[in-house]
N, C-alpha and C positions, 0 to 999 in steps of 0.2 A: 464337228462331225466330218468336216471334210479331209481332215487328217487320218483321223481313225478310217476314213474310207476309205484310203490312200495307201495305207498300212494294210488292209486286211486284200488287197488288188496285188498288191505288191508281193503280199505274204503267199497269198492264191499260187501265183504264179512261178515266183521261185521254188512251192511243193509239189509242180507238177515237171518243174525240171529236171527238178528232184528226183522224181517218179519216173523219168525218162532216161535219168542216169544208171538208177539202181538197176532198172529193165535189161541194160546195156550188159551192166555188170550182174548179171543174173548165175553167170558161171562161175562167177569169184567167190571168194570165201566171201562167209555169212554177215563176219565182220566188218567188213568194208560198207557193206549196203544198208548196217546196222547204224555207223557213224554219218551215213548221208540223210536218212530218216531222221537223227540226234539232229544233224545241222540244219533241218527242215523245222522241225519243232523249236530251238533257241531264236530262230529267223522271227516270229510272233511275237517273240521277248524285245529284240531291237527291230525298231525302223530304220527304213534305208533313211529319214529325214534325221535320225539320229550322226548317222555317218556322216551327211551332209554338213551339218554343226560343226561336227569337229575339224572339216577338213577348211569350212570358211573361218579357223579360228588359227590354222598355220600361213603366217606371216611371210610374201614372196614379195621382193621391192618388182615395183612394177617399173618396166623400163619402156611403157607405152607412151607415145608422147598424146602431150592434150592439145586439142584443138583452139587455135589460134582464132583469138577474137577480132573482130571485123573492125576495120575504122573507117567511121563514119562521121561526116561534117554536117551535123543536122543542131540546129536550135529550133526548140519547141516546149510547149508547157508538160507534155511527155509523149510517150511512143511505147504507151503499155495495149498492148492488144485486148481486146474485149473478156471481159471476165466469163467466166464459166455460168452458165445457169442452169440450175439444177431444173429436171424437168416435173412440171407436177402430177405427183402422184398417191395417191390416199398412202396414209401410213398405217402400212399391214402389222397385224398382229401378231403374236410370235406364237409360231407352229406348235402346234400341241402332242405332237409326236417324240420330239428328242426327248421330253423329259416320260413319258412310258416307256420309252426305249429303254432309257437309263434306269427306271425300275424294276423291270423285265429281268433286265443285267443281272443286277444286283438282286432279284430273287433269287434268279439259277443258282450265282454262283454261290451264297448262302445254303441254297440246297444241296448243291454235292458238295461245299465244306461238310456242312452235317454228315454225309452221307461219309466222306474219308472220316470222317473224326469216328462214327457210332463203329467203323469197319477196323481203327486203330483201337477203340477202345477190345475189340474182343482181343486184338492179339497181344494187346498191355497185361489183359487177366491171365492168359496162357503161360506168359512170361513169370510174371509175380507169381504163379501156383507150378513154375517148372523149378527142376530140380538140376544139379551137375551130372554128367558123365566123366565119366575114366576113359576119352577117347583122347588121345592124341591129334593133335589140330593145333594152328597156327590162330585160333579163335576158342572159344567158352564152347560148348557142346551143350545143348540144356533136352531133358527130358520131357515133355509137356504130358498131362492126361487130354487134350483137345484132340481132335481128327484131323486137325491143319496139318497140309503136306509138309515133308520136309521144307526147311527156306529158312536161307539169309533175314534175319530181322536186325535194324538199325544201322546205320549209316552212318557217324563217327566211332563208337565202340561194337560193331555189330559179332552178334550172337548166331550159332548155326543151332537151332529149335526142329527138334525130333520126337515124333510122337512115339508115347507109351507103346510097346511091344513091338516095333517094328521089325525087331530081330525074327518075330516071329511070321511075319508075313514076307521077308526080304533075307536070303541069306546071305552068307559072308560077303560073297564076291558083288552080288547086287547092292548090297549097302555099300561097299568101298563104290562102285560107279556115283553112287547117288551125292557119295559125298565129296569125290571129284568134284561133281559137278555143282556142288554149292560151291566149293571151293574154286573155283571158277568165276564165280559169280562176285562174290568179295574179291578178286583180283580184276575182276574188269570196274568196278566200282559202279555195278549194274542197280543199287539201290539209290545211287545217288541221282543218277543219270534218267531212273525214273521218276522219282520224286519233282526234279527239274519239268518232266511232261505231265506232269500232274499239276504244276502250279499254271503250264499253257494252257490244260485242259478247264483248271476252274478260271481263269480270266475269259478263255475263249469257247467257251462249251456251246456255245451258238452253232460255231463253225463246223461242217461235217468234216472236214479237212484234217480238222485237229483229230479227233478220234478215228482215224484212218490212221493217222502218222503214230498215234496210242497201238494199234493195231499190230503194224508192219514193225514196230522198235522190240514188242513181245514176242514176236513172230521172228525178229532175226536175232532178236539174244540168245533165244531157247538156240536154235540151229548153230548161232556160233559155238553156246556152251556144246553142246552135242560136238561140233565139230574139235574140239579143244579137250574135250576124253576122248576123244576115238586115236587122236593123234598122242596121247600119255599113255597108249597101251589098252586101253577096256577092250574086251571079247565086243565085237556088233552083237551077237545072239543074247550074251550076259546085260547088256546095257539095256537094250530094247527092250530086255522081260523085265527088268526092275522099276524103266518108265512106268510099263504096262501096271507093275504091281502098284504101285505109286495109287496112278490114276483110280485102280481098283476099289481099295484099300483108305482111301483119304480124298479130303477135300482143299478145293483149291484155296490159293492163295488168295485171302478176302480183298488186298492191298497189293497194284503193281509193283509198289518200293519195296517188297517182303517178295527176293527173289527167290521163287520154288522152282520144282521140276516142270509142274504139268505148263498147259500156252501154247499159245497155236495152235497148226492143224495136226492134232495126235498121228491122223494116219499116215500122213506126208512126213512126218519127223520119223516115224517107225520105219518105213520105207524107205528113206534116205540113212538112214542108221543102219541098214538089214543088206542092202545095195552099196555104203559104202561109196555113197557118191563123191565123185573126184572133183573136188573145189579148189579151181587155179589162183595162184598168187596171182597179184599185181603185173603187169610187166611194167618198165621201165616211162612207156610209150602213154599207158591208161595212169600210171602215179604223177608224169606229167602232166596230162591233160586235165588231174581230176586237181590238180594246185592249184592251174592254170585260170581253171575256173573260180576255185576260192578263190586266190586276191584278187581276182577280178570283181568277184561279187562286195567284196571288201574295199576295192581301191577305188572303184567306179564311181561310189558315191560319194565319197572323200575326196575323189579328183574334181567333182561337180562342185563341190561345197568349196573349195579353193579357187574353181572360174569365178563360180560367184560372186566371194569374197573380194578377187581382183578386179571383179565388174565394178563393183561400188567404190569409186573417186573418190577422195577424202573429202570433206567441204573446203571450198574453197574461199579465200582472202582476199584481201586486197594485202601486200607487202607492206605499203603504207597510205595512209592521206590524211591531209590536211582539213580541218573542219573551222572556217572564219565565218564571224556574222555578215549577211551580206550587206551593200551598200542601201542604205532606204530609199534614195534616189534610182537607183535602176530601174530600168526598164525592161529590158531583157532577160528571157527567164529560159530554164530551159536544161536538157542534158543533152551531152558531148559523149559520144563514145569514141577513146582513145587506141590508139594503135595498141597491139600487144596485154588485152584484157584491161584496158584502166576505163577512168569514166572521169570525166570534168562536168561539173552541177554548179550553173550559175544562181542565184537566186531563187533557191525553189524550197519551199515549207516543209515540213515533215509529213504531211499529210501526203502531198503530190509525193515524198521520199518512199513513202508504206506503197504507194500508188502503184509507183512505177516497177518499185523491187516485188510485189504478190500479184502485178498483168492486173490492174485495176484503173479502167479510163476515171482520168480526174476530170478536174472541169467543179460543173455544179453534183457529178454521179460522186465523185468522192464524199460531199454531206452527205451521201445513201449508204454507203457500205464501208465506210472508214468512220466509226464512229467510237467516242467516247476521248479519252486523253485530257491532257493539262489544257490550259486557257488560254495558252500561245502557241497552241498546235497551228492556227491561222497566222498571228501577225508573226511570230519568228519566221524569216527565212536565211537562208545558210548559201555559201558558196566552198564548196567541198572540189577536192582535185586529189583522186586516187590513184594507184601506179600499183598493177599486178606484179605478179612475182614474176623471175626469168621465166619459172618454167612454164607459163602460159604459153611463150613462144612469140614469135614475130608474125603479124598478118600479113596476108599483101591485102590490094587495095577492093575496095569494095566490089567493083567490078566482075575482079579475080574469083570470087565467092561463090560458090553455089548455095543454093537458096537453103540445105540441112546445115551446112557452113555457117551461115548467116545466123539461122536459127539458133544451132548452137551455141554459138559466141554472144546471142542477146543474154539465153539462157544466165552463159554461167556469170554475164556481168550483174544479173540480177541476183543470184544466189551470191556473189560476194559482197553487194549491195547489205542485202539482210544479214550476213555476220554482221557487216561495220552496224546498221542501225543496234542489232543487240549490245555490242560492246563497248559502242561511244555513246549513241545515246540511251543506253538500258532499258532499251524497247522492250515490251512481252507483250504478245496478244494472242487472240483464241480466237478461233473462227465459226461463225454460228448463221443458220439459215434465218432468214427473215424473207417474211413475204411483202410484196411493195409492187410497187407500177414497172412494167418494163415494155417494149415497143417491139412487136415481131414484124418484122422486114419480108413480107413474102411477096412473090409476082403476081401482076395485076390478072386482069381476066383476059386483055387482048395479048397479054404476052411481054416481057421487058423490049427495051430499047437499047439496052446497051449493046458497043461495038466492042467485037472481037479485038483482042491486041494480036497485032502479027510479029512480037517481039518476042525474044526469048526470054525463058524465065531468069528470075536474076532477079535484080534490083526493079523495085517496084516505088511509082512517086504518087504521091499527093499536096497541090498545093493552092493556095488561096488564101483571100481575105475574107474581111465582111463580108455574107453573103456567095460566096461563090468559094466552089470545089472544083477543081481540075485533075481528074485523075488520068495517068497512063500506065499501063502494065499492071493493074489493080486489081484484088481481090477482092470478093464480099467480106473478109475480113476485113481488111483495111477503111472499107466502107461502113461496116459496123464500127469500128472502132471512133473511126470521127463523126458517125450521126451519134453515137453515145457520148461525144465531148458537146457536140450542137444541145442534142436536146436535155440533158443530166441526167439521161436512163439508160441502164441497160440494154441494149439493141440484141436479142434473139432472130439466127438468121434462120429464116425458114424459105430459102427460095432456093435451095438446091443446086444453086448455080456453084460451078466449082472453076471455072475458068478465068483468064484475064482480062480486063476491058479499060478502056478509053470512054471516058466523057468530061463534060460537063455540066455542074448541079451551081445554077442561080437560082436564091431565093431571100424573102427575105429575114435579113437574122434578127428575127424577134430573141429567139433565146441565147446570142451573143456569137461568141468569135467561134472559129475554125475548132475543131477535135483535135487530137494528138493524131499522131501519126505511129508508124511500128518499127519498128528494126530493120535496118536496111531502109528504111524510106526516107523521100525529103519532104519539109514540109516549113515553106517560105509562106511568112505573111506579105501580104503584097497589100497596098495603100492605094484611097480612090474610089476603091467599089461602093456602088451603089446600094441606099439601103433599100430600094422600091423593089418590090419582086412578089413571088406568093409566095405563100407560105414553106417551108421545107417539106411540110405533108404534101400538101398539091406539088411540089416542084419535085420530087419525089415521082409522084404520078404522071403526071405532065411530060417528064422528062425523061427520066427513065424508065415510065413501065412498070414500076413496083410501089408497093405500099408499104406503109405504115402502121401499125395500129395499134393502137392500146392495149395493153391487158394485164393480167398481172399472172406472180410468180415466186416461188422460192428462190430468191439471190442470193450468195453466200456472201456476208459480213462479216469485216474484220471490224474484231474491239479491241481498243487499247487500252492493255491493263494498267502499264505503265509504262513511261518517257520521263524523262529526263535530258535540261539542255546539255550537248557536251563542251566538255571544256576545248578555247581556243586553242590551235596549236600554227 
């Protein structure tokens, strides 16, 4: 729906431009302001999203350089920032409106199908029960017994249909106008041109817009034809009586594609026919300006669809890396982000690998939301050393970085993370909501404790052993991210806090070591610490000022469909 809404705003718009153009050119000939209404009506047929398509589909080398990946000297079990959690909310029922909408549609436009068809079928009988003429014509001449006005019928072979006796109501000279002016009609290819606003009219017959533009395209054909005998020589006084006798004498055309005489406003076309109204060409100045605006309206969207196009980065690789089993003696685990987009991965499992590459704190949270795989998703672990391609570029040093720098550069080492897991090790997963226990972080009732950092933004640390957090330059994310490695839940912050701080969080670690850290941060185990402390919920409180609490939540979980060990290289 939100397309089609899009289209018909779109559509709105360009027919009132439309309408402010032709206003403009009101002194011009009839023809001009006839092709602007045409160009208003085919506007309904294409969307400008259409344009946009084609133009994101012409290939321009992009010669923007990519943002250079950060190097960073951090060993840790990882430094995936807190997962996304969906917030909860009843699952709504789907609206029961689109689909009357869409029947609605589909009545109308069935109804004036029928309506063109019963209105084609009378002038198919006129036709089948007309006879030849002996009239010279560049087309078939047929006689009909029906009272349909003179008029063009059909649109690949089309026929000029003239009712029984009209010699008698129309003399010599009135009938040559009349038949000028159908002929006229077959040289502008005015039945085809209608037929095209007929098919706008049955898709869009809702819109009053469309039958306005139905309106104005009948209304300027008649006055161009008008204008197009007057200039072949007709008498004004001759022409204008054989309209009149027309109108008299006969009825109109059932069908806009079956171009007749009568349409429009009778007494404004007699009047201008009788007057001899003086309709200026183009100048020079209005056929540049009225171009100017086509391919604009034309290239605008096309030009968009090509930013677009070169907005979106190709996925990124790693150029190569190395994938060896790690040593089972290790100790040390952890990733390395390498100068120039690479990553070095000491002894870390596939699971902590999903982890880190989809921003999912591992620890004990990864048994939560990294679920399913082979039987050695735990005990295999892997020592991996990747090397981006040139055009990554060179970083400087962390330092150097500002914080979207930083950001970006975790970014894209993750997305080339997740090629490699697809293609070495034949990763596939699907990601699916499950609800589960998760911990919301909000400030207490006397207010937090934490201290302002008077540092600049930059590089942010967190570091500790057993039992103790040292944070400086810190954000509640970084804070979520290692109380969701402490405790194996998801950490929801709901404290509003958006600043930097400095503390320290002793407690004691019943639920084991230290959380990950994030990009850009350090995060050293330090040896010694004491295990005697309260709890992380009271030390939490106690210390900082905020709490903890339980509760639960839609989490988004990844499942693995499939893995596979990769082979050594």
């Amino acid at each position: 729906m939100g397309a089609l809404t899009n289209h018909l705003w779109q559509s709105t718009l360009f027919t009132v431009l439309v309408a402010g153009a032709a206003l403009a050119l009101k002194s011009n000939q009839a023809n001009t302001r006839y092709w602007l209404w045409l160009v208003a009506s085919v506007k309904f047929l294409i969307p400008f999203s259409l344009l946009v398509t084609l133009g994101s589909r012409v290939e321009v080398p992009s010669t923007a350089p990519t943002l250079p990946a950060v190097a960073v000297e951090q060993i840790t079990t990882s430094f995936a920032p807190v997962p996304p959690i969906l917030t909860s909310t009843p699952q709504a029922s789907e609206p029961w409106w689109p689909p009357v909408l869409a029947a609605a549609w589909f009545i109308g436009s069935i109804l004036l199908l029928t309506r063109w068809f019963r209105r084609w079928l009378l002038i198919h009988a006129a036709l089948r029960g007309a006879s030849r003429l002996p009239i010279a014509a560049p087309l078939p001449v047929l006689s009909s017994h029906t009272a349909i006005e003179p008029g063009v019928f059909g649109i690949v072979r089309p026929v000029l249909l003239l009712p029984e006796g009209i010699t008698q109501n129309l003399s010599s000279a009135e009938l040559d106008a009349i038949l000028a002016h159908e002929l006229t009609h077959v040289r502008r290819r005015d039945n085809l041109t209608a037929a095209l606003h007929m098919l706008v009219e049955t898709l869009f017959w809702f819109h009053p817009l469309v039958w306005w533009i139905g309106s104005k395209l009948v209304e300027e054909r008649e006055r161009a034809c008008d204008e197009a005998v007057l200039r072949e020589g007709s008498r004004p006084e001759i022409y204008a009586q054989s309209v009149l006798n027309v109108c008299k004498y006969y009825l109109e055309s059932p069908l806009p594609c079956a171009s007749g005489v009568t349409g429009a406003d009778l007494k404004k076309r007699i009047e201008e026919i009788m007057t001899q109204r003086i309709s200026y060409r183009l100048t020079w100045t209005r056929k540049l300006l009225l171009a100017t605006a086509g391919l604009a309206a034309v290239a605008v969207p096309i030009c968009i669809g090509v930013l677009n196009a070169q907005s979106k980065s190709e996925p990124l690789t790693f150029e190569v890396a190395t994938i060896k089993p790690a040593d089972p003696d290790a100790r040390r685990a952890g990733f390395q982000l390498a100068p120039g987009g690479g990553l070095n991965i000491m002894n870390v499992g596939l699971k902590q690998l999903i982890g880190f590459a989809y921003e999912i704190p591992c620890g004990k949270g990864c048994d939560n939301q990294i679920v399913g795989g082979p039987g050695w998703l735990d005990s295999q672990r892997f020592d991996i050393t990747a090397k981006a391609p040139p055009s990554a570029g060179v970083s400087p040093g962390p330092g150097q970085m500002t914080p979207e720098q930083m950001k970006t550069a975790s970014a894209q080492v993750r997305e080339r993370l997740r090629a490699l897991l697809a293609e070495r090790f034949q990763l596939t997963i699907r990601h699916e909501s499950k609800e589960m226990p998760v911990y919301a972080l909000t400030v207490g009732k006397n207010g937090h404790k934490l201290k302002e950092s008077t540092a600049e933004e930059g590089r942010q640390m967190m570091r500790g052993g057993r039992g103790q957090l040292i944070a400086e330059n810190a954000t509640m994310q970084l804070l979520l991210v290692n109380l969701a490695g402490i405790t194996g839940r998801p950490v929801l912050d709901r404290t509003g806090l958006t600043g930097r701080y400095n503390f320290t969080l002793e407690y004691a670690p019943e639920f084991g070591g230290p959380g990950p850290g994030g990009p850009g941060e350090k995060s050293e185990v330090a040896s010694g610490s004491s295990d005697a402390g309260p709890s992380i919920f009271a030390a939490i409180q106690e210390q900082l000022g905020l709490k903890l609490e339980a509760t639960k939540g839609p989490v988004e979980v990844i499942v693995i469909d499939r893995a596979e060990k990769p082979t050594a290289n």
